[in-house]
C-alpha positions as CSV (number, residue, x, y, z in Angstrom):
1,X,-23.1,-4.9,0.2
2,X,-21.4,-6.8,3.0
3,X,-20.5,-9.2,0.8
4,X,-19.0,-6.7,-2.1
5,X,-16.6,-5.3,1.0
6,X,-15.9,-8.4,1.7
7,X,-14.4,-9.4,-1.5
8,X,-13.0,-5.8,-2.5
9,X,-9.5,-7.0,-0.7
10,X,-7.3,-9.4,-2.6
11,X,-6.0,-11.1,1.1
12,X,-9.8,-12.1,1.6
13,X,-10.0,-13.4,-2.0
14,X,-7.0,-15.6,-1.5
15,X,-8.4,-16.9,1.4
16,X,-11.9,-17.4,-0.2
17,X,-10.0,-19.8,-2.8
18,X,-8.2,-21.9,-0.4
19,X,-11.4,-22.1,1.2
20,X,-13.4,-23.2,-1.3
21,X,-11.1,-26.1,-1.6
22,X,-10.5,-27.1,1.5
23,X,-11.5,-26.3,5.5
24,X,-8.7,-25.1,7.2
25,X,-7.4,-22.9,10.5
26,X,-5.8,-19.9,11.1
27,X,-2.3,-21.2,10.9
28,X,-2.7,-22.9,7.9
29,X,-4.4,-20.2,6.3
30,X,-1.6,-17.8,7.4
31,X,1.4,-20.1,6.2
32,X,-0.2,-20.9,3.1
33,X,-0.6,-17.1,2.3
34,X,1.9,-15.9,4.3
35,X,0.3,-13.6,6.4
36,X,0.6,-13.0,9.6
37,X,-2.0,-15.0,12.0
38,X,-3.6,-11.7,13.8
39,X,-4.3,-11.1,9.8
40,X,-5.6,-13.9,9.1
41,X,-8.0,-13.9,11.9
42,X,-9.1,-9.9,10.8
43,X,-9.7,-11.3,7.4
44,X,-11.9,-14.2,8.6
45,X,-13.8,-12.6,11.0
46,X,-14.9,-10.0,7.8
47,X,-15.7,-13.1,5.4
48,X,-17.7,-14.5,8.4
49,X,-19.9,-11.5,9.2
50,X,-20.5,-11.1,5.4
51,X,-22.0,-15.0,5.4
52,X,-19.4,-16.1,3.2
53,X,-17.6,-18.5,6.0
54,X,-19.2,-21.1,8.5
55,X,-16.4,-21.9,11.4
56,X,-16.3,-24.8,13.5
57,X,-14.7,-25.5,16.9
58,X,-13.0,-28.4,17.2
59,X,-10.8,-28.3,20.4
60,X,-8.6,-25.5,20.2
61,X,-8.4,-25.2,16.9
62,X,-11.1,-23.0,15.0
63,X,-11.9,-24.4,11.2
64,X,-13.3,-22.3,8.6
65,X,-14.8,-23.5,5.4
66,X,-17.0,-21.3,2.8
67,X,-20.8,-21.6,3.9
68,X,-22.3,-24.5,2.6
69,X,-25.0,-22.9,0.7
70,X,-22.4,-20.4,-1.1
71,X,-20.7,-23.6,-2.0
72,X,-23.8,-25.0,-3.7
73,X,-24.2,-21.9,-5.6
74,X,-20.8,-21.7,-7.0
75,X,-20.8,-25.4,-7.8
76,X,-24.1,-24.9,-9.7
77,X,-22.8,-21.9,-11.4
78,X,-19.4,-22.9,-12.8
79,X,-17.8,-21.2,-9.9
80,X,-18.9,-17.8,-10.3
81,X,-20.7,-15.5,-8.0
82,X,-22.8,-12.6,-9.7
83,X,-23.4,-9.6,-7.2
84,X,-25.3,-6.7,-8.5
85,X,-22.3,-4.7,-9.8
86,X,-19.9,-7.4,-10.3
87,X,-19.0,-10.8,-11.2
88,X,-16.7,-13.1,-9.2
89,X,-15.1,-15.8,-10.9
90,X,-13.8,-18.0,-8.1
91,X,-11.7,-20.3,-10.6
92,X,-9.5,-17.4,-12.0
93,X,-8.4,-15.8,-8.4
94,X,-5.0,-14.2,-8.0
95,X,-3.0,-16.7,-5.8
């Protein structure tokens, strides 16, 4: 159900489909959206602990990216994601 949570706010779904596309940090995340960083950084730390996100240090910066095996299942299922109660369709997101 950590993953249902997860999803049930439409700031963590936007963020899921930049995500998807790309790995990015918090500051690009948060001007992209435009949300404020601290946001941002509440948001991902949620997607994280669900096991939706993978994050990697480099420097500094922090990069997140959707984990790798979530990837492979969305790319194998037409980009959907079928919870038991629900059905996310990852390539009709709200922007």
């Amino acid at each position: 159900m950590a993953v249902l949570r997860a999803l049930g706010e439409l700031s963590r779904v936007r963020i899921m489909r930049l995500l998807i596309k790309e790995e990015l940090g918090v500051n690009e995340i948060a001007e992209r959206l435009d949300i404020s960083e601290y946001n941002v950084s509440k948001h991902l730390r949620i997607l994280k602990e669900a096991g939706l996100l993978q994050m990697e240090k480099s420097g500094k910066q922090r990069l997140y990216r959707v984990d790798a095996s979530l990837k492979a299942h969305l790319a194998a299922n037409d980009n959907v994601l079928e919870l038991d109660c629900c059905t996310f369709r990852f390539d009709k997101l709200p922007r």
